[in-house]
C-alpha positions as CSV (number, residue, x, y, z in Angstrom):
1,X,0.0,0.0,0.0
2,X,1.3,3.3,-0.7
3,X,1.4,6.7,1.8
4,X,-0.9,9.2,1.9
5,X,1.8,12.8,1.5
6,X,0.8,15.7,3.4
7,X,-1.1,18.0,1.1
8,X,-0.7,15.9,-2.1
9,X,3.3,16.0,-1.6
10,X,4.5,19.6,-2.4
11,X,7.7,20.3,-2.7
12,X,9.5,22.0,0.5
13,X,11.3,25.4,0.5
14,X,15.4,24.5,-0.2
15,X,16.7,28.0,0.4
16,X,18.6,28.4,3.8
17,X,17.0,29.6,6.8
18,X,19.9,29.6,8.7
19,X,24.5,29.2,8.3
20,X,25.4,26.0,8.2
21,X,28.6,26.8,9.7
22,X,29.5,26.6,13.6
23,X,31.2,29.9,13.7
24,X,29.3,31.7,16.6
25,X,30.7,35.4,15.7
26,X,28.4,34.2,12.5
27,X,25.4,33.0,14.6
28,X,25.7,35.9,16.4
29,X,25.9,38.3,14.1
30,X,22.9,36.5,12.1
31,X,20.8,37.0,15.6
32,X,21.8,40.4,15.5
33,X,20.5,41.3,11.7
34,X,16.9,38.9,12.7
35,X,16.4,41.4,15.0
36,X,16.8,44.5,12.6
37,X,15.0,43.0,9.9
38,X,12.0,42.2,12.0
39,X,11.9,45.3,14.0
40,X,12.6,47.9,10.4
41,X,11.4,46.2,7.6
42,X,14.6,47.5,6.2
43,X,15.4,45.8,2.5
44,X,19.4,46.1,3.3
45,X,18.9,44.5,6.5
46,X,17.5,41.4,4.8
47,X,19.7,41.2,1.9
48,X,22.7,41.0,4.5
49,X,20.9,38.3,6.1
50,X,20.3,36.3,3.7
51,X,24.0,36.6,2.2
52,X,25.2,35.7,6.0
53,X,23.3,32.7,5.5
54,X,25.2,31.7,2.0
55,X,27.7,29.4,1.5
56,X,31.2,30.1,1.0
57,X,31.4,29.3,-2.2
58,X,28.6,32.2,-2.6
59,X,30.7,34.6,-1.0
60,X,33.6,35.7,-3.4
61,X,36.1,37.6,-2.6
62,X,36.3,41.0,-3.6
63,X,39.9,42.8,-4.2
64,X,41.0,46.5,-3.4
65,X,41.2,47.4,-7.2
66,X,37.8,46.5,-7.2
67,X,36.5,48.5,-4.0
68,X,38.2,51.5,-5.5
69,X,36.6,51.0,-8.8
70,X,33.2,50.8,-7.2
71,X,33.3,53.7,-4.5
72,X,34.9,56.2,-7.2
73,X,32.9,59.3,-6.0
74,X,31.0,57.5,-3.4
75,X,33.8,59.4,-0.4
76,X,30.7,59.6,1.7
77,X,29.5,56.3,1.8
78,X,30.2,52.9,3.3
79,X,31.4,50.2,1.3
80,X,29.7,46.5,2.6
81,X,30.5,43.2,1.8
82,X,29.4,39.9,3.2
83,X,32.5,38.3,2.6
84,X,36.3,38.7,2.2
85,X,38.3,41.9,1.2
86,X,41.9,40.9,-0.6
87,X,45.1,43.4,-1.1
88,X,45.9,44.0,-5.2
89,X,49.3,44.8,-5.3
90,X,49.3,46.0,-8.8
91,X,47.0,49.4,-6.9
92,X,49.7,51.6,-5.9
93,X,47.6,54.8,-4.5
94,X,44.0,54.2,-2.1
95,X,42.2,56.8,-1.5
96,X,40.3,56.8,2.1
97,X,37.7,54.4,2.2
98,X,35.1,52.8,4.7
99,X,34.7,49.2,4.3
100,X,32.7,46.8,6.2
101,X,33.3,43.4,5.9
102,X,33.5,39.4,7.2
103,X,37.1,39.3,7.0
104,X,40.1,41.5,6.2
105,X,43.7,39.9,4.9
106,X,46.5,41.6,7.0
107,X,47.6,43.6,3.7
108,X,44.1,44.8,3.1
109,X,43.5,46.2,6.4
110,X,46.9,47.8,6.6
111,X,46.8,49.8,3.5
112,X,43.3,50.9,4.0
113,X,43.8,52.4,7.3
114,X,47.4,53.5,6.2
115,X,45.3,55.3,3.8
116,X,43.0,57.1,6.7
117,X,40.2,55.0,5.8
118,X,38.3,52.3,8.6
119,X,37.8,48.7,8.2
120,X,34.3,48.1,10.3
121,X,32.9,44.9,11.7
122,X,29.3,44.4,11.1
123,X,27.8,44.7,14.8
124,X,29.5,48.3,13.9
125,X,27.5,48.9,10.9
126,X,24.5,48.3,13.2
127,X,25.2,51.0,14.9
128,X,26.2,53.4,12.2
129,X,23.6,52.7,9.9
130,X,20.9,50.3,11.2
131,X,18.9,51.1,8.2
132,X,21.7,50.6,5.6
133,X,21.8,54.6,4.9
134,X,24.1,55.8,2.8
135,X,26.0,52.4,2.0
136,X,27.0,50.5,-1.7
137,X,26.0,46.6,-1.2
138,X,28.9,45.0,-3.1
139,X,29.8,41.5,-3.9
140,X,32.8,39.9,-5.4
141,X,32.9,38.0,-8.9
142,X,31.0,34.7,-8.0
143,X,32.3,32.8,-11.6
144,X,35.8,33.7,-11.0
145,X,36.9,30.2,-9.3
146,X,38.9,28.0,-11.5
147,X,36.3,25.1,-10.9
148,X,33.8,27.2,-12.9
149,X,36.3,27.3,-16.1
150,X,35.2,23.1,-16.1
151,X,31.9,23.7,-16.4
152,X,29.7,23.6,-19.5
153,X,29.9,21.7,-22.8
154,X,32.2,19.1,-23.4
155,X,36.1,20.4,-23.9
156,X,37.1,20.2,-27.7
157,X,32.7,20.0,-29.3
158,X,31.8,22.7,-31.6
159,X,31.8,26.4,-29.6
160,X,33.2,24.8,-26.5
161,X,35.4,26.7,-24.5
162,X,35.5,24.8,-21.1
163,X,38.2,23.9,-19.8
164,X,39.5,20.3,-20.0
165,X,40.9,18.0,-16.6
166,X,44.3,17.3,-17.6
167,X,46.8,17.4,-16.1
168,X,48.8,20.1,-18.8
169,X,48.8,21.1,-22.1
170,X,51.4,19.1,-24.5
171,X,52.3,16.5,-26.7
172,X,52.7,14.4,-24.0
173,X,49.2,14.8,-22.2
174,X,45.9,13.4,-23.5
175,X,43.6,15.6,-25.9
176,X,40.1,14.9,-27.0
177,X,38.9,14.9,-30.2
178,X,35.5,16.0,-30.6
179,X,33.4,13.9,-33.4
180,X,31.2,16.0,-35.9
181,X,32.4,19.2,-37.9
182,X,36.0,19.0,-38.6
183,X,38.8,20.9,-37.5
184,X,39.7,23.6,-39.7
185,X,43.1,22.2,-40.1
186,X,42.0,19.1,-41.5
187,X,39.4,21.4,-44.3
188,X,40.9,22.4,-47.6
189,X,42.3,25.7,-48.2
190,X,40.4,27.8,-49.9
191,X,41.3,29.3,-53.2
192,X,41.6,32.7,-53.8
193,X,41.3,34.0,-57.8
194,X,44.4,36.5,-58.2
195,X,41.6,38.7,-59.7
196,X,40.0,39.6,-56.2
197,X,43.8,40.4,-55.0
198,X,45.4,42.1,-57.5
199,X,49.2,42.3,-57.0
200,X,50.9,45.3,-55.1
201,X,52.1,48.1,-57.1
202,X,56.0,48.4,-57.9
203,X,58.1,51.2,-57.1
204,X,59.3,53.1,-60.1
205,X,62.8,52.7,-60.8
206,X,64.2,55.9,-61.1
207,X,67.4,56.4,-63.6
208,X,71.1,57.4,-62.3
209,X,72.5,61.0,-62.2
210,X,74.0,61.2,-65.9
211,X,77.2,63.4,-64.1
212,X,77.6,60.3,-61.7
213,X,77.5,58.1,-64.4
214,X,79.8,59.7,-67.0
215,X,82.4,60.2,-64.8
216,X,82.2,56.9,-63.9
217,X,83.0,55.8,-67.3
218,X,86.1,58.0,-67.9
219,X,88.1,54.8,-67.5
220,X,86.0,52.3,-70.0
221,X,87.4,51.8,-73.2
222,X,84.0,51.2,-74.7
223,X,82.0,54.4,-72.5
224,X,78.8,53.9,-74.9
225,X,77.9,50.4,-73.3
226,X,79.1,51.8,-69.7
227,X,76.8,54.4,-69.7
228,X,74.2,52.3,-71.1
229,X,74.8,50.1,-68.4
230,X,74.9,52.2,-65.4
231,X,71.7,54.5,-66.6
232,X,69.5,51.7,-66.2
233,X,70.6,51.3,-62.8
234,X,68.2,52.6,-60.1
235,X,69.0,55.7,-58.2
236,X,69.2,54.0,-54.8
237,X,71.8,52.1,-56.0
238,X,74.1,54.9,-57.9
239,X,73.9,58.0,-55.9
240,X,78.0,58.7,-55.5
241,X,81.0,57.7,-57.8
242,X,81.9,55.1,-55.1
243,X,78.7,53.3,-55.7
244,X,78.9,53.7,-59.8
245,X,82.0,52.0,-59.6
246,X,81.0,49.1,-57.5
247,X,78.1,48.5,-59.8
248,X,80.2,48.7,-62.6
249,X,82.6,46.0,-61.2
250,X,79.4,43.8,-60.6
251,X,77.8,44.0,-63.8
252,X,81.3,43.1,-65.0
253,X,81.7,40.1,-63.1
254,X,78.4,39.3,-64.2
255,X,78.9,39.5,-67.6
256,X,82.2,37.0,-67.3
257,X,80.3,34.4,-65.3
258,X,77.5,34.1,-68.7
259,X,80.5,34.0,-70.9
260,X,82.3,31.4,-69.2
261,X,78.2,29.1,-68.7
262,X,78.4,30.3,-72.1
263,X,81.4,28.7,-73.6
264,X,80.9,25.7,-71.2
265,X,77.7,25.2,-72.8
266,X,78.6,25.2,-76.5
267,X,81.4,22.7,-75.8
268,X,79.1,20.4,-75.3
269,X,77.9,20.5,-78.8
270,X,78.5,18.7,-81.7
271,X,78.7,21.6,-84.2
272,X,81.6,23.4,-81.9
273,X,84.3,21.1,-82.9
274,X,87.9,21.9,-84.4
275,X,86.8,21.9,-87.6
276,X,84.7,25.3,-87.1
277,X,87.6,27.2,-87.3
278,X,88.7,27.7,-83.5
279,X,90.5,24.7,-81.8
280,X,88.6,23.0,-78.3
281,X,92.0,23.9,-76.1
282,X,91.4,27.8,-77.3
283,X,88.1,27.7,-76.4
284,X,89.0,25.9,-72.9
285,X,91.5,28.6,-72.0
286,X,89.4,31.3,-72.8
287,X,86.6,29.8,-70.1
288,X,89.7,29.6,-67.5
289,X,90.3,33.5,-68.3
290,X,87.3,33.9,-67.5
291,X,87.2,32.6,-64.3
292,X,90.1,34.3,-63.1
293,X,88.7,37.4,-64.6
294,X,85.5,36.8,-61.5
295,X,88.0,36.5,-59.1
296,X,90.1,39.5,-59.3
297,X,86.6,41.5,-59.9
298,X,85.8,40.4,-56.8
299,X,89.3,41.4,-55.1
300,X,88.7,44.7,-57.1
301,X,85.0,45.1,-55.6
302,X,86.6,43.9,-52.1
303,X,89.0,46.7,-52.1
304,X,86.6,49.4,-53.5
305,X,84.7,48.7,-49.9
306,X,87.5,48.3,-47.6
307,X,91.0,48.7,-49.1
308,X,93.0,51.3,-50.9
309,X,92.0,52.9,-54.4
310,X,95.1,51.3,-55.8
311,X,94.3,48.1,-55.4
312,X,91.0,48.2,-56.9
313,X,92.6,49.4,-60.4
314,X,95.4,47.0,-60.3
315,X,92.5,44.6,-60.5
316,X,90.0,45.8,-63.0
317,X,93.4,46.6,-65.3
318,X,94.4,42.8,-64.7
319,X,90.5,41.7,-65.6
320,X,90.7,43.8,-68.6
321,X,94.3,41.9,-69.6
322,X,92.2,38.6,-69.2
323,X,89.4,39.7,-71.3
324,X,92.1,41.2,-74.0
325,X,94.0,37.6,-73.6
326,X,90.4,35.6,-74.8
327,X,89.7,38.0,-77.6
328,X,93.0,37.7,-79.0
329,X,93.1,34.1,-78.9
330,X,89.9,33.6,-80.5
331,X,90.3,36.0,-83.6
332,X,91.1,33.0,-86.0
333,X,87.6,31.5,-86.2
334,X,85.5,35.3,-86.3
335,X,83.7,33.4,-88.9
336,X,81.9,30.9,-86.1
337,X,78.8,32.8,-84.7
338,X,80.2,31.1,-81.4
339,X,83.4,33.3,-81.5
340,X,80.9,36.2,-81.8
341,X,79.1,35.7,-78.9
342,X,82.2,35.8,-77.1
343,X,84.0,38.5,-78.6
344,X,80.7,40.3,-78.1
345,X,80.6,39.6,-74.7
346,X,84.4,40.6,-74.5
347,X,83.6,44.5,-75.1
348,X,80.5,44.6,-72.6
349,X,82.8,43.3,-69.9
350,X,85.9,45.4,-70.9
């Protein structure tokens, strides 16, 4: 047989009537506010009851940065918290405040009276304002625990952002995988058509000075292709005599290294042989000229930077010797189209 419930089995009233705890400052101060709320009818007087009543996990902390924030032109008024009041080091100035509270941390208390300001007990505040006039009711961030970061959906589902029990973050530590929409790693890039970007803009080159440049090519035995050389140069890069010369010596060097690929290259072929009018050892030397010619550019181009004037024209004078060397051995077979690449390429490097 079942049990008749008293009055069909409502539900009963779960909110606290009373602290759980056994702290009797807190059982007296809860007789104390009973009193005030039944003989005022004041609506702070209940509110602090109740909150005396709360758990501790209902009754966050609240910091000094925080307090200041809140009583920021509120110098006449009484700050009251049913809980804790912590120090914030990163606060460097307090103005005077009047804070009631549960508890004080040694730091706390110290700065605020250090700052002419009073830290009051409640049985106080029951004397200074048994109404709650002129206070600010304030309470510390509830969700601010690091058990409330665990809470919600699952760590790693769609627009989760709880945070997961392990023990750290790492290679070495286990990580969910969430089943469903994949990870945006694992999704194909997107294409983008090059007409929706277009490319950026190029700075315009702008030419040489023409003085810079001329003087620069007093020395060249051919000045037409120097000139025509350096004026295509930006202006960045020839602004001074200095600069004309080094990027003289580098288009140079430049020039000898295709020649040299060059001849390499047509070596190879069947069509280059003896019979063509210019023998394979000529051809062989002239690469090795070339060679040497690169290195004592570069001892040239070295000394232009960081060694005497001297020694930079004792080397372009010994690259131009080279250069002269290949031309002259070559001048048998100026019928080959071959030995006119290279005699062509001769006068741009000279």
């Amino acid at each position: 047989m079942g049990i008749d419930l008293v009055a069909g089995g409502k539900s009963k009233r779960t909110k606290r009537t009373a602290p759980r705890s056994d702290d009797i400052y807190l059982k007296l101060l809860v007789k104390l506010y009973r009193f005030l709320v039944r003989r005022t009818g004041s609506n702070f007087n209940a509110v602090v009851l109740r909150r005396l009543f709360m758990s501790k996990v209902n009754k966050p902390p609240i910091s000094l940065s925080r307090l200041i924030r809140y009583m920021s032109a509120k110098d006449d008024k009484i700050a009251v918290v049913v809980g804790t009041v912590t120090d914030d080091v990163r606060v460097h100035e307090i103005p005077c405040l009047k804070v009631t509270a549960l508890r004080f941390t040694e730091t706390a208390r110290a700065r605020i009276e250090k700052a002419g300001g009073e830290c009051l007990t409640f049985d106080q505040l029951a004397l200074r304002a048994p109404l709650g006039q002129n206070t600010v009711l304030l309470r510390g961030p509830k969700n601010s625990r690091e058990a409330v970061k665990h809470f919600g959906k699952a760590p790693g589902v769609p627009h989760s952002h709880t945070k997961p029990y392990v023990r750290s973050k790492g290679r070495k530590f286990e990580k969910a995988r969430a089943s469903g929409r994949p990870s945006p790693m694992t999704e194909p890039p997107q294409t983008i058509s090059p007409m929706i970007q277009p490319p950026e803009p190029q700075p315009r080159a702008r030419k040489a000075n023409p003085d810079v440049v001329a003087k620069a090519c007093d020395a060249s035995q051919l000045k037409d292709i120097c000139v025509l050389v350096l004026e295509h140069q930006d202006i960045s890069e020839v602004n001074d005599l200095k600069q004309a010369t080094f990027v003289a010596i580098m288009t140079a060097s430049a020039g000898a290294v295709t020649t040299s690929n060059m001849i390499k290259t047509v070596r190879k072929k069947r069509h280059n042989q003896a019979a063509d009018g210019i023998e394979e050892v000529t051809l062989v030397n002239c690469a090795m000229n070339y060679v040497s010619l690169v290195k004592m550019l570069s001892e040239a181009s070295s000394a232009l930077m960081n060694g005497p004037e001297s020694d930079v024209m004792v080397g372009v004078k010994a690259a131009m010797t080279m250069a002269e060397t290949c031309d002259k051995s070559i001048v048998d077979g100026r019928d080959n189209p071959i030995v006119d690449q290279v005699v062509k390429m001769n006068e741009r490097v000279r």
